[in-house]
C-alpha positions in Angstrom: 0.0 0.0 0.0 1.0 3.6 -0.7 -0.1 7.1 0.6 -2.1 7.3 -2.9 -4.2 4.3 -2.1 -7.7 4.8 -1.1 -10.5 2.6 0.3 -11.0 1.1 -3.1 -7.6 -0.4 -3.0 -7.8 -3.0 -0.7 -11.2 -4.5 -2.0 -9.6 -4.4 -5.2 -6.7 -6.0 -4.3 -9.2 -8.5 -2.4 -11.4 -9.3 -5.2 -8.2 -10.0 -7.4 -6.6 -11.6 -5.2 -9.9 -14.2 -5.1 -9.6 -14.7 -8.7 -6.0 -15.4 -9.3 -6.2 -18.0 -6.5 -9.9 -19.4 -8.3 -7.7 -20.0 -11.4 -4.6 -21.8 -9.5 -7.3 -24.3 -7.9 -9.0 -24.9 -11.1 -6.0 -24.8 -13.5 -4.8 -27.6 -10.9 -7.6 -29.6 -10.7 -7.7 -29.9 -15.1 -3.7 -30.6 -14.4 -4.3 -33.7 -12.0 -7.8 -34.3 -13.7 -7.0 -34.3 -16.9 -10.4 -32.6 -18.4 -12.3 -29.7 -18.1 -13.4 -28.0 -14.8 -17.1 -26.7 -15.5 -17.9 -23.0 -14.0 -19.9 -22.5 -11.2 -20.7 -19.2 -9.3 -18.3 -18.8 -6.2 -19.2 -15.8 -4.8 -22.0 -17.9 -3.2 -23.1 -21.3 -1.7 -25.6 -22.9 -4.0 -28.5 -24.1 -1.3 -29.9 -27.0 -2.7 -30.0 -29.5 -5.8 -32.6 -27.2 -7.5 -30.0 -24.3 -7.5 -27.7 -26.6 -9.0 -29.8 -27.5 -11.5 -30.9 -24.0 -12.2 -27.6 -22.8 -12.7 -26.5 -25.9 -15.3 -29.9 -24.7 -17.3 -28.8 -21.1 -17.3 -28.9 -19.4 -20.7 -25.9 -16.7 -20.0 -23.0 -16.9 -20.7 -20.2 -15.1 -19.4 -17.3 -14.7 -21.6 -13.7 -12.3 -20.7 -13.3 -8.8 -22.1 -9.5 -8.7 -21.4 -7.4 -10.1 -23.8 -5.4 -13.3 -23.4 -1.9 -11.9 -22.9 -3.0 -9.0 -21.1 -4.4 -11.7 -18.4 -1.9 -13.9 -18.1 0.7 -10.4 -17.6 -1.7 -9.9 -15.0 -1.6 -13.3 -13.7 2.1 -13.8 -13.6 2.4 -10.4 -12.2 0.4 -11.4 -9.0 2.2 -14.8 -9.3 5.7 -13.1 -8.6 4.2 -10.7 -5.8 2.8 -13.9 -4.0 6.2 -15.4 -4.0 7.9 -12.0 -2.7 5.7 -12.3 0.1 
């Protein structure tokens, strides 16, 4: 943190931080796997089965705006700060 930072910072940082680690797990679990690890919402506990089949049925479809390289800059990038730590 710097003097510039404001309260925004830290949920930022936060939120990212959630992400990056979301990817390690998953890219990890396709590593020892060997397929494809479907989506699901984390930023919640699905209740029940009917939640869970709810979400499968869903008709959106999330898709990244940030380019491919420009993420994994990003990702490396937070990859070397975690090992300074």
């Amino acid at each position: 943190m710097t003097l510039g930072a404001n309260r925004a910072h830290p949920v930022r940082a936060t939120l990212e931080a959630i992400a990056y680690q979301t990817k390690e797990l998953t890219d990890a679990m396709q590593t020892d796997s060997g397929a494809g690890v479907p989506c699901a919402p984390c930023y919640r506990h699905l209740e029940n089965t009917s939640e869970v089949e709810q979400f499968w049925r869903a008709e959106n479809v999330f898709e990244p705006q940030m380019e491919g390289a420009r993420r994994e800059e990003l990702f490396a990038g937070w990859k070397r700060a975690v090992a300074r730590a």
